[in-house]
C-alpha positions as CSV (number, residue, x, y, z in Angstrom):
1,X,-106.2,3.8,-64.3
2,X,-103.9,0.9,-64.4
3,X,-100.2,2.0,-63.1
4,X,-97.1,1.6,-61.1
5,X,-97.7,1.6,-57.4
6,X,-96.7,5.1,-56.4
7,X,-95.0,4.1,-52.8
8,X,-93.0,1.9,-55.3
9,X,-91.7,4.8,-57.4
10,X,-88.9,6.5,-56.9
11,X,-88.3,9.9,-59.1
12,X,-84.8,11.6,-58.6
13,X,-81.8,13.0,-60.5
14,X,-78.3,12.7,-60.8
15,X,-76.4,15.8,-59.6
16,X,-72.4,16.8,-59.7
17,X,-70.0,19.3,-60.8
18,X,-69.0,18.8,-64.5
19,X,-66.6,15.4,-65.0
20,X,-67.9,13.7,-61.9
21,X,-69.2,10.8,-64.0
22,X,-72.6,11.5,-63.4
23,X,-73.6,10.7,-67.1
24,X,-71.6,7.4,-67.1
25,X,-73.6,6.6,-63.7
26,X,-76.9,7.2,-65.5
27,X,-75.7,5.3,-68.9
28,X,-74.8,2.1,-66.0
29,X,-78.1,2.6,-64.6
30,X,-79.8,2.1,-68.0
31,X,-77.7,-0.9,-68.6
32,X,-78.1,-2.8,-65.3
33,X,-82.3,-2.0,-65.2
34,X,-82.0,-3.0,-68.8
35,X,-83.2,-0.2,-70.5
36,X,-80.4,-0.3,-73.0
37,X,-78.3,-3.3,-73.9
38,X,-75.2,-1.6,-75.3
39,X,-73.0,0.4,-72.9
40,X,-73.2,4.3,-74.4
41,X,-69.8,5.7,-73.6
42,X,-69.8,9.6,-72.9
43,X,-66.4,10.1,-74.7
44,X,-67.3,8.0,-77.4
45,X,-70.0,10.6,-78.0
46,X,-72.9,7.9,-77.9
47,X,-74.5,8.6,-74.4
48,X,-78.2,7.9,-74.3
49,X,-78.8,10.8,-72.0
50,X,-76.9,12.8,-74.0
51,X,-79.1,13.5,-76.9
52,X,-78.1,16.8,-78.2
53,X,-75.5,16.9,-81.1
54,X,-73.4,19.2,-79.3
55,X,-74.0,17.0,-76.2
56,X,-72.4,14.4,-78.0
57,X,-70.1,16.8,-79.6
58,X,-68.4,17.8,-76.5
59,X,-68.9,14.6,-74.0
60,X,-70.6,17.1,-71.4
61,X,-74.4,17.6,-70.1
62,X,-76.0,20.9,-71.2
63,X,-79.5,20.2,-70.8
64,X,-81.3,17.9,-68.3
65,X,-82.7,14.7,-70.0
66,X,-85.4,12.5,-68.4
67,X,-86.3,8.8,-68.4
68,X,-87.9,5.8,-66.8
69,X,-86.6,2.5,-66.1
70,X,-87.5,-0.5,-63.1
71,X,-85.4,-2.1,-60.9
72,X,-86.5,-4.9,-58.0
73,X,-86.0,-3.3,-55.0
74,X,-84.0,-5.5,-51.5
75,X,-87.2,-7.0,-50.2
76,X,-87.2,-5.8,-46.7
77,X,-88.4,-2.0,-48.6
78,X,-92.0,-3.3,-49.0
79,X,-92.1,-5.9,-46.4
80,X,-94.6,-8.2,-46.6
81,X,-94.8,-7.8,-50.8
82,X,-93.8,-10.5,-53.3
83,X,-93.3,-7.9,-56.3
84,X,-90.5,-5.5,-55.3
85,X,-90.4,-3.8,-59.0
86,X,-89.2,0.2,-58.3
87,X,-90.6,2.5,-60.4
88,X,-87.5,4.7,-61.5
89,X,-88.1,8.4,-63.3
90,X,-84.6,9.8,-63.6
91,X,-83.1,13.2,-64.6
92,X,-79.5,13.6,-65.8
93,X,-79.0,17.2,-64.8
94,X,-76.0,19.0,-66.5
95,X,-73.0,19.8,-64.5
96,X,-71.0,23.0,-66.1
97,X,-71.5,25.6,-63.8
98,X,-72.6,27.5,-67.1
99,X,-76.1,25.5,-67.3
100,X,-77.1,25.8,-63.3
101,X,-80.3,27.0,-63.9
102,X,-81.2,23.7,-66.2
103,X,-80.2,21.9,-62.7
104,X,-82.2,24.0,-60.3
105,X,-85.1,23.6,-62.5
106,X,-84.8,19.9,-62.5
107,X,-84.4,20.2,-58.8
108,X,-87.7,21.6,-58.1
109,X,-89.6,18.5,-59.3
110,X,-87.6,15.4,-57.5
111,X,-88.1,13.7,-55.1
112,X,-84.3,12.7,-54.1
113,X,-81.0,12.5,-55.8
114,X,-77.7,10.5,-56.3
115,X,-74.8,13.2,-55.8
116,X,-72.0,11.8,-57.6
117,X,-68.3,12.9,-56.0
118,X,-64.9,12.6,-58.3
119,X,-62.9,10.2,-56.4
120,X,-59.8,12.4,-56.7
121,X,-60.8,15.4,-56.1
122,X,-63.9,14.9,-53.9
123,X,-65.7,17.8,-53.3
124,X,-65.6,20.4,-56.0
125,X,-66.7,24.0,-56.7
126,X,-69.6,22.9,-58.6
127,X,-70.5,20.0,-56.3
128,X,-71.1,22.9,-53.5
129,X,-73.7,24.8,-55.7
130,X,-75.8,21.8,-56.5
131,X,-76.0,20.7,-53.0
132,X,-77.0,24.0,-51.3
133,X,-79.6,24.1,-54.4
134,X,-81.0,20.6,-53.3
135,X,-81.1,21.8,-49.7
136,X,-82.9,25.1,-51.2
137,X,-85.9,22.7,-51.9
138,X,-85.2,19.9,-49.4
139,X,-84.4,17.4,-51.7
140,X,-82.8,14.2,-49.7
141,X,-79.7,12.8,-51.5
142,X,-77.4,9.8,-51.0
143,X,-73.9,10.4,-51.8
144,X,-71.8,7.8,-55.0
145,X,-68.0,8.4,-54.7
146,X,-67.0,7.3,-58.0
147,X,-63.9,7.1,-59.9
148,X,-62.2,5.2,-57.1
149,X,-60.2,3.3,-60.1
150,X,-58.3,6.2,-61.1
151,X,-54.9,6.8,-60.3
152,X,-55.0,9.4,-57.0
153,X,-58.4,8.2,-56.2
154,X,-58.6,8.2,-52.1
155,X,-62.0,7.4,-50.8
156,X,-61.4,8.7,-47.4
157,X,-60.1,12.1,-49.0
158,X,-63.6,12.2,-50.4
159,X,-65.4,11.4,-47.4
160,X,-63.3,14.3,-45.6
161,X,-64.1,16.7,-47.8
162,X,-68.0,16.2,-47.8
163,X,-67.9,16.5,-44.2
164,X,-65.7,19.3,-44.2
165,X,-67.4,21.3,-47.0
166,X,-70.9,20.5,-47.1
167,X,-72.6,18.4,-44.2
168,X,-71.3,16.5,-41.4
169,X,-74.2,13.7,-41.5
170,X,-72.8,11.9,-44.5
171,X,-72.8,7.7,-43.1
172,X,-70.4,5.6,-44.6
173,X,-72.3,2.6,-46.1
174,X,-69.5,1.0,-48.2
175,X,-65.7,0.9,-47.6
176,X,-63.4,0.2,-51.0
177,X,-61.1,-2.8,-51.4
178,X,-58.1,-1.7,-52.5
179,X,-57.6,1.4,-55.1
180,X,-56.6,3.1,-58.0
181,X,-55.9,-0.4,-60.4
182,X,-56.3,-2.3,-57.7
183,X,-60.0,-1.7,-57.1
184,X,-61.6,-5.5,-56.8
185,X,-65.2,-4.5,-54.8
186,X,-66.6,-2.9,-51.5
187,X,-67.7,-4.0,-48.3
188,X,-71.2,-3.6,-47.2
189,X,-70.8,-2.4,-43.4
190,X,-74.2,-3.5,-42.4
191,X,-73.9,-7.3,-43.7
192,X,-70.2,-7.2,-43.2
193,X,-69.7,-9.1,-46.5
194,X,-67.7,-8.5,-49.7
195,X,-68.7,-7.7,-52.9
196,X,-65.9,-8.9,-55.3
197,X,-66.3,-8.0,-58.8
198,X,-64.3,-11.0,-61.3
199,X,-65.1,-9.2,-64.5
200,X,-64.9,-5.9,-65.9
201,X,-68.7,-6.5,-66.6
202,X,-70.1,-5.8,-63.4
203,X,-72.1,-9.0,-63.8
204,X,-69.6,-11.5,-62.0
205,X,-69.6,-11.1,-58.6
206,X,-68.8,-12.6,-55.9
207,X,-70.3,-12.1,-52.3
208,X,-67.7,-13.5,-49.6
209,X,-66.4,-12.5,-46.0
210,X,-64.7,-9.3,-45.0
211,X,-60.3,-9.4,-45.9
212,X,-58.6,-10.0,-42.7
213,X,-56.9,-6.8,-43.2
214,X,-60.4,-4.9,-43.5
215,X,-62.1,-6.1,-40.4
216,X,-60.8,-3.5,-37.5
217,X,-61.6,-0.6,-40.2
218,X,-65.0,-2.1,-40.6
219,X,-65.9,-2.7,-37.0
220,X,-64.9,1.3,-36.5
221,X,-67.1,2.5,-40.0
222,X,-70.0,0.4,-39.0
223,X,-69.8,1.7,-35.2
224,X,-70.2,5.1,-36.7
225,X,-72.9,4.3,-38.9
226,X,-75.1,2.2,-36.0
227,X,-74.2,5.3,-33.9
228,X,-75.9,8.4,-36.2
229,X,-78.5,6.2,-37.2
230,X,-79.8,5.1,-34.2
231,X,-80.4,8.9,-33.2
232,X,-83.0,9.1,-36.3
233,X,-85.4,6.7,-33.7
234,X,-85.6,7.1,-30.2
235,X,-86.6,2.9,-29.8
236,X,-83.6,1.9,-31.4
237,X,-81.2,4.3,-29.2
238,X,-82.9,3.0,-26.4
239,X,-82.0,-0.8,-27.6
240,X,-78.6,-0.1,-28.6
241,X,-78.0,1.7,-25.5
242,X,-79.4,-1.1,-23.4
243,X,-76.5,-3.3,-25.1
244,X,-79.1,-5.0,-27.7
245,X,-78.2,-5.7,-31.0
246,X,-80.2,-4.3,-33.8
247,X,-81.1,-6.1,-36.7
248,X,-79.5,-4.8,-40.8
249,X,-83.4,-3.9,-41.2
250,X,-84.1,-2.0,-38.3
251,X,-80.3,-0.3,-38.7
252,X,-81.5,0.7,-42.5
253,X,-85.1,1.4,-41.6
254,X,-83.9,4.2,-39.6
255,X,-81.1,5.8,-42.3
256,X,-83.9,5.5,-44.5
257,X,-85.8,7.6,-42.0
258,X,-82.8,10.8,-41.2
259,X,-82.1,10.7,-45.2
260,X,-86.0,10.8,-46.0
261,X,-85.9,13.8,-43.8
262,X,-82.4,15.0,-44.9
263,X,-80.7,14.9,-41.8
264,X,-78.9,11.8,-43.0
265,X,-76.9,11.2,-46.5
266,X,-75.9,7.7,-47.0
267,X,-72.0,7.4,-48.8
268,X,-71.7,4.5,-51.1
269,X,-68.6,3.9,-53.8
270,X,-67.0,2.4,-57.0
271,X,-66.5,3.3,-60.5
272,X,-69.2,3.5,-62.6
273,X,-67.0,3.4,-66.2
274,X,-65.7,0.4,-64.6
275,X,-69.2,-1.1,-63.6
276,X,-68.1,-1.4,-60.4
277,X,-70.5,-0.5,-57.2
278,X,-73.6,0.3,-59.8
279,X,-76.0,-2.5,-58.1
280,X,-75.6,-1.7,-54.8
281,X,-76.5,2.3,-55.3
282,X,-79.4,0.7,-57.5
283,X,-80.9,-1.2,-54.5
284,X,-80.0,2.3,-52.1
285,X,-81.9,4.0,-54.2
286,X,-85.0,1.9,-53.9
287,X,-83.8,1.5,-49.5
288,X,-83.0,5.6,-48.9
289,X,-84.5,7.6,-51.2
290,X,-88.7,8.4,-50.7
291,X,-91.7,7.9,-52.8
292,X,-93.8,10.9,-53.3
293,X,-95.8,9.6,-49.9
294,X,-92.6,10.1,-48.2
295,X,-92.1,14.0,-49.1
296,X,-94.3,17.1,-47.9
297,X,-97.1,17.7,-49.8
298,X,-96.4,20.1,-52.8
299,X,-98.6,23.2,-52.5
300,X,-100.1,25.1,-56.3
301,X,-101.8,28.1,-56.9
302,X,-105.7,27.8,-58.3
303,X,-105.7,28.3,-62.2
304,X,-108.5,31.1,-61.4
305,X,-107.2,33.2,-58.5
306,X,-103.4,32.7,-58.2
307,X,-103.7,34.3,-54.6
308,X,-104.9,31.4,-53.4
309,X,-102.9,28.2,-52.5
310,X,-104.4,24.5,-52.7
311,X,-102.5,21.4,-51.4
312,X,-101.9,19.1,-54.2
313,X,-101.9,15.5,-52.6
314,X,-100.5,12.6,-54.6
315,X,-103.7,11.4,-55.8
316,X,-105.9,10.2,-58.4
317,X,-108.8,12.1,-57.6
318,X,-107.4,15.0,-56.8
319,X,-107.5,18.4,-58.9
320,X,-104.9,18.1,-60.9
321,X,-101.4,19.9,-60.5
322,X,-98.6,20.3,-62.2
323,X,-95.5,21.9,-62.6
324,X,-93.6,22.2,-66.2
325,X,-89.6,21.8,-65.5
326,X,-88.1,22.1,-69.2
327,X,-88.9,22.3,-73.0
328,X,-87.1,20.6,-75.9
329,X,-86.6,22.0,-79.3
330,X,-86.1,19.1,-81.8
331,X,-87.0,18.5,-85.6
332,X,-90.2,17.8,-84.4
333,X,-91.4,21.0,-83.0
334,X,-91.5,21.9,-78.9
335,X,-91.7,18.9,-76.2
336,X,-93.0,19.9,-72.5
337,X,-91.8,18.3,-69.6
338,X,-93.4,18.3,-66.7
339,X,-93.9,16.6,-63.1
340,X,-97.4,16.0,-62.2
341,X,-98.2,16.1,-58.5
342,X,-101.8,15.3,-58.1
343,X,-104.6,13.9,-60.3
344,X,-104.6,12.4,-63.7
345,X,-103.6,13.6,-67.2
């Protein structure tokens, strides 16, 4: 059967507490794949993930919606490959704290997820239950501080809190220049270059050298960041240790490794409603987050004799296994979703 390369697919969900912006993220995400090619605002009621009348109704998530879209990956993720096209299956989980069981559900068949963090209030009540539900079925997750436009919005606030309240590996990818109205772009730590956005668009931008006034803040980020990756691979320490200097690739290559593995969570930043910092978490997904050859093999119970277990191996010719995660009620009658782990439907 003709398909998408599975090491080049990438299926995860969006996750936050309610007003985050983790619809607004998705709704960019459609745009800049180009999926859709009209912005969907959520308080304008015409949200693409947001389906439901009441959805629309209310400008919040109540029930997880799913979709597929393709994005060319940085090419140093399949080295050696001309065609970097990423597969991406994506699930826009709800956020109210009243709908938590739609996001566990959802949980259980990803791969990895985008946490998206208010860039006010950084780490909210919400925001702790969905992350202790992603470590409840070790689910690796990169973290998108958004609203960093607003008025109050304080990056490093943000980054304090997710240290403070829910892991202490979070690595600072991206730093913000300037804040609040004054937002213009990020730095990339590992390349030490700006990204400067000229439009409101997100489609002008300019890549250009680190502001003098950013460079002793960026030395002492990317430091940090060399430093807890480097303990994900014992060569690299070794090389760094012995004074070398490491390569972007091999400094990526190995926070790809700690977040495949959760023990890393990569921090990148922007505004989404703004289209501001969308690209970059586009290409991290396709750098940090795994393909289903990345993540343990999923386990099912035989359709015969549910005592016994059988591995279910991402595979064509395997048995097939599969795991339904939601049903939809429409005009049309019932609609199953489900993940499929092994074989073919």
């Amino acid at each position: 059967m003709s398909r998408h390369p599975i090491h080049k697919t990438r299926n995860f969900g969006i996750i936050a507490h309610i007003d985050a912006g983790k619809t607004t993220t998705s709704e960019r995400i459609l745009l800049y794949t180009g999926l859709t090619h009209k912005i969907g605002e959520v308080h304008e009621g015409e949200a693409t993930m947001d389906w439901m009348a009441q959805e629309r109704e209310r400008g919040i998530t109540i029930t997880s919606a799913a979709t597929t879209t393709f994005w060319k990956a940085p090419s140093w993720v399949y080295e050696g490959e001309k065609d970097t096209l990423t597969k991406f299956n994506i699930i826009d989980t709800p956020g109210h704290v009243d709908f938590t069981v739609e996001v566990e559900r959802s949980l259980r068949v990803l791969d990895g997820a985008v946490t998206v963090f208010d860039g006010v209030a950084g780490v909210e009540s919400q925001s702790e239950t969905v992350w202790r539900q992603a470590e409840k079925y070790g689910v690796p997750r990169i973290c998108f501080i958004n609203k960093l436009d607003r008025t109050g919005a304080d990056f490093f606030f943000d980054v304090k809190s997710i240290k403070d309240r829910l892991t202490d590996n979070g690595v600072v990818m991206q730093l913000p220049i300037g804040a609040e109205d004054n937002l213009q772009g990020m730095v990339d730590l590992l390349t030490r270059t700006a990204i400067i956005y000229k439009d409101d668009q997100g489609k002008d931008i300019e890549h250009t050298d680190v502001p003098d006034d950013m460079k002793e803040i960026v030395e002492e980020y990317r430091n940090k960041l060399i430093e807890k990756a480097v303990e994900m691979d014992d060569e690299l320490m070794e090389k760094y240790l012995e004074g070398d200097e490491l390569t972007v690739e091999q400094i990526k290559g190995a926070v790809r490794k700690g977040t495949v593995q959760s023990k890393l969570h990569p921090i990148y930043c922007g505004t989404a409603l703004k289209n501001k910092g969308v690209q970059p978490l586009l290409d991290a997904i396709c750098e940090f987050l795994p393909s289903p050859l990345d993540v343990p093999v999923t386990k099912g119970t035989d359709v015969k004799d549910e005592s016994i277990e059988i591995a279910a191996p991402p595979e064509d010719n395997k048995p097939l296994a599969s795991l339904a995660f939601k049903i939809a009620s429409d005009q049309f009658g019932s609609l199953t979703f489900f993940r499929v782990y092994s074989g073919v439907v």
